[in-house]
C-alpha positions in Angstrom: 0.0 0.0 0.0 2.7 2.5 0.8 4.4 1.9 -2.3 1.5 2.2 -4.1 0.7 5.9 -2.2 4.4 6.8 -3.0 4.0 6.1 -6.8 1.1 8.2 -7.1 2.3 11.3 -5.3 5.3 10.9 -8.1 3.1 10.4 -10.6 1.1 13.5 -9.4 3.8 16.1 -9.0 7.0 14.9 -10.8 6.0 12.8 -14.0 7.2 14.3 -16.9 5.3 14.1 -20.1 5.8 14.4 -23.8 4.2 17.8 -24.5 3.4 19.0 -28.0 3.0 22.6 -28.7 0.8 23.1 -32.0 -0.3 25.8 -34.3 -3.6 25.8 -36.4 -6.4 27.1 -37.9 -10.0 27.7 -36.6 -13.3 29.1 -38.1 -16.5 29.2 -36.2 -20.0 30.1 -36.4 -22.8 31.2 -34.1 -24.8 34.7 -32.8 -23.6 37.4 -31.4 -26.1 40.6 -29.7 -25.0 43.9 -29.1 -26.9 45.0 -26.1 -28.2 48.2 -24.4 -28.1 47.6 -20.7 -28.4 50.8 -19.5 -31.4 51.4 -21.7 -34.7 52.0 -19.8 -37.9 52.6 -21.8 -40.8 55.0 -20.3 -43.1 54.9 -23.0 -41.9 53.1 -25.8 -40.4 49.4 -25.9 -36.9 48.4 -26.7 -35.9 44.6 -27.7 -32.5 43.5 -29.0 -31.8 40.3 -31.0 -28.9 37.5 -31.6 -28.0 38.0 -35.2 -25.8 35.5 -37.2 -22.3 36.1 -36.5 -18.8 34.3 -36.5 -14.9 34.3 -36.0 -11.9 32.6 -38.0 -8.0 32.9 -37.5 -5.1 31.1 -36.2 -4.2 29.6 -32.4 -1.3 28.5 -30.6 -1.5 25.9 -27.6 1.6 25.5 -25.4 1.2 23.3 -22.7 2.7 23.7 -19.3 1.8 21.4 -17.1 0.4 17.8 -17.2 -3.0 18.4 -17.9 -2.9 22.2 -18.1 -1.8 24.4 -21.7 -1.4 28.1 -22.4 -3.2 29.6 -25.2 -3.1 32.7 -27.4 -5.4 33.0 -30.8 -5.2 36.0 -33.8 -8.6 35.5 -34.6 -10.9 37.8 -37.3 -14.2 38.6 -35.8 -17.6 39.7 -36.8 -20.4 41.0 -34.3 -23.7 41.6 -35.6 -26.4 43.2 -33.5 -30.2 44.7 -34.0 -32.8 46.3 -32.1 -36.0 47.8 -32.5 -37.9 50.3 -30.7 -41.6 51.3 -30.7 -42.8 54.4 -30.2 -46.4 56.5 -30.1 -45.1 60.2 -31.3 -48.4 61.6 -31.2 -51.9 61.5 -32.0 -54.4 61.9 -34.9 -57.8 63.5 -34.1 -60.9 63.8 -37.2 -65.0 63.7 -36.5 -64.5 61.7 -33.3 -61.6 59.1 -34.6 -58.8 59.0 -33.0 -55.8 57.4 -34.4 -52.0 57.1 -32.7 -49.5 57.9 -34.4 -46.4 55.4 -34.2 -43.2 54.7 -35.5 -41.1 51.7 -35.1 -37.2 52.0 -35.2 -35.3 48.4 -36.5 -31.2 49.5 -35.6 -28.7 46.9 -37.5 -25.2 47.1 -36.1 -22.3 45.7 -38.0 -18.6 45.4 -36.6 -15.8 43.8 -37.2 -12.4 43.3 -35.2 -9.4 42.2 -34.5 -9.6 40.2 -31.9 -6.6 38.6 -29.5 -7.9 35.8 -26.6 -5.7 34.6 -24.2 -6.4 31.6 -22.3 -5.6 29.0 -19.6 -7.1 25.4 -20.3 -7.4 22.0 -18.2 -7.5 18.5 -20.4 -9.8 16.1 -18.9 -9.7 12.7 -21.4 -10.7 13.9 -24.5 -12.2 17.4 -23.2 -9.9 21.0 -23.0 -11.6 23.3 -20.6 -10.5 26.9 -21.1 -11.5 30.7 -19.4 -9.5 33.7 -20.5 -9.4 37.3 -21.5 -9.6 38.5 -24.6 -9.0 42.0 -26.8 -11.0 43.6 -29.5 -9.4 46.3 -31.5 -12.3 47.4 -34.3 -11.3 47.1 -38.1 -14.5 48.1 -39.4 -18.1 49.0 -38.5 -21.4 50.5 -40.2 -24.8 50.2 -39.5 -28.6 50.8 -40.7 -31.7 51.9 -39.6 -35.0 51.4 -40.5 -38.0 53.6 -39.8 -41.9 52.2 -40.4 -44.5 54.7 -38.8 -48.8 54.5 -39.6 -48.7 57.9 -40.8 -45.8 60.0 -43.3 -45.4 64.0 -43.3 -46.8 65.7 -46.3 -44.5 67.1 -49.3 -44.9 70.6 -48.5 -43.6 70.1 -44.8 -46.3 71.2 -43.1 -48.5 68.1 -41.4 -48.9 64.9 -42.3 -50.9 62.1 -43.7 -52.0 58.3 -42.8 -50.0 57.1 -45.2 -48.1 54.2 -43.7 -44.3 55.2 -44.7 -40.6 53.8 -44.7 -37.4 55.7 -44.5 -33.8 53.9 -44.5 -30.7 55.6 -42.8 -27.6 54.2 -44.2 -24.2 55.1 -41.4 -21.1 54.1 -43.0 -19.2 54.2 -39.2 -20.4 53.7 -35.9 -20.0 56.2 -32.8 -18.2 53.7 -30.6 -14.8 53.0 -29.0 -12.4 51.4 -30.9 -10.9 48.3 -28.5 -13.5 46.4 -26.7 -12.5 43.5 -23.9 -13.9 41.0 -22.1 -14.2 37.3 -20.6 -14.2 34.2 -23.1 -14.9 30.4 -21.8 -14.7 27.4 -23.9 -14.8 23.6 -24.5 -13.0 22.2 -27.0 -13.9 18.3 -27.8 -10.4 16.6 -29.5 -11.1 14.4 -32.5 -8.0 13.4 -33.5 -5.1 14.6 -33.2 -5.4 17.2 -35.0 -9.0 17.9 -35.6 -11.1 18.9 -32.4 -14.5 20.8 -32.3 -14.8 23.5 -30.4 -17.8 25.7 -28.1 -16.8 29.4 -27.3 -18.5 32.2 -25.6 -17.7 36.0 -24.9 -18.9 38.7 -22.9 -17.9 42.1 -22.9 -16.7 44.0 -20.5 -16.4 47.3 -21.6 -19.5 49.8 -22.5 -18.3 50.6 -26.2 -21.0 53.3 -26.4 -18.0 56.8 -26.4 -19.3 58.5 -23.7 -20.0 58.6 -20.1 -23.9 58.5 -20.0 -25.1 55.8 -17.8 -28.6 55.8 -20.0 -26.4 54.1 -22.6 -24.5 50.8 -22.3 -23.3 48.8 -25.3 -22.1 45.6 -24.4 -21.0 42.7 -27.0 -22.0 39.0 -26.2 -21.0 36.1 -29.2 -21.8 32.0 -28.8 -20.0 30.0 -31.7 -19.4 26.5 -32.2 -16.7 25.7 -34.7 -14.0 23.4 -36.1 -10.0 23.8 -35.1 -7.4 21.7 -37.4 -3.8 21.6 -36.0 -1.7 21.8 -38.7 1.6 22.4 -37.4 2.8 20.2 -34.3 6.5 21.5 -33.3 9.5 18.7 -32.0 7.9 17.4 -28.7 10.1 18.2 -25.3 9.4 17.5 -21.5 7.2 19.3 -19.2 7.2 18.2 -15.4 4.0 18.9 -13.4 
């Protein structure tokens, strides 16, 4: 028995084991929402959505331990987002008939970044659990808006009509800060050797709205679920635990 207990604390804290960094490729898919938290409607209504979104780039795994590995990824990332707001803006009023006026505003964000996770992982069997931090540094961004009201304003400027109308507001660049950051968990389900599939989410941190107003928090949020494909394993070399 005692040799048996003394094996296993070896085993535990001074085994060493053939480690194999590896460099790859990955390319998920998923949603992503861009969210107004600090948003509070009086006496319109506010929803945002999940909108297809998704992420591709390179990764590099180094483990460091038995059982543990570091991580760092140069990832392309796209974060769509879209709300829509309701609102009464007035009232129509003719022999008795009453009719409210409303308008309803769908928002479509678009924007792309750069995007650098860094992680910390644990390998259970087949399974790599990972939590990290990761930075956004924005690339690109643009954005549309849609607005539908029950009524439309008449050509000569003056009043209006009940003629349902649609006007489209194009924005080449978004108002909002340029680096985002935030926490980013994930499981990553080994194949092979090389091929693995992998589960990621992120939440950001940061309000990426460029001012200070508490009425207005932007926050990013993505869920993927993707392949990863290993296609560079480096000469292996001993890590003790």
């Amino acid at each position: 028995m005692k040799r048996y207990l003394t094996l296993s604390i070896f085993l535990v804290f001074n085994v060493a084991i053939i480690a194999q960094p590896s460099f790859g490729f990955k390319i998920n898919g998923g949603v992503s929402r861009i969210s107004d938290n600090g948003y509070t409607p009086r006496f319109e209504t506010y929803t945002d959505y999940f909108k297809p979104s998704g992420q591709a780039g390179f990764f590099y795994n180094l483990p460091v331990r038995a059982h543990e590995v570091f991580g760092i990824e140069l990832l392309f990332t796209q974060i769509e987002g879209k709300e829509k707001i309701g609102d009464t803006v007035g009232y129509s009023s003719s022999y008795g008939n009453t009719t409210n006026l409303t308008s309803t505003y769908t928002i479509s964000k678009h924007i792309s970044y750069l995007s650098l996770p860094v992680h910390y992982g644990i390998n259970v069997k087949k399974f790599t659990f990972n939590i990290g931090m990761q930075l956004w540094v924005r690339l690109l961004s643009s954005a549309q808006e849609v607005v539908q009201s029950n009524f439309s304003n008449n050509a000569s400027g003056y009043g209006f009509n009940l003629n349902p109308s649609t006007t489209t507001y194009n924005y080449k660049r978004l108002s909002i800060k340029d680096v985002d950051f935030g926490q980013t968990v994930s499981i990553i389900y080994h194949i092979t050797g090389k091929f693995a599939i992998e589960g990621n989410y992120y939440y950001g941190f940061n309000n990426i709205y460029p001012n200070n107003r508490r009425t207005t928090e932007w926050r990013t949020q993505q869920m993927t679920l993707g392949l990863r494909y290993a296609f560079l394993t480096f000469k292996t070399k001993e890590i003790k635990s």
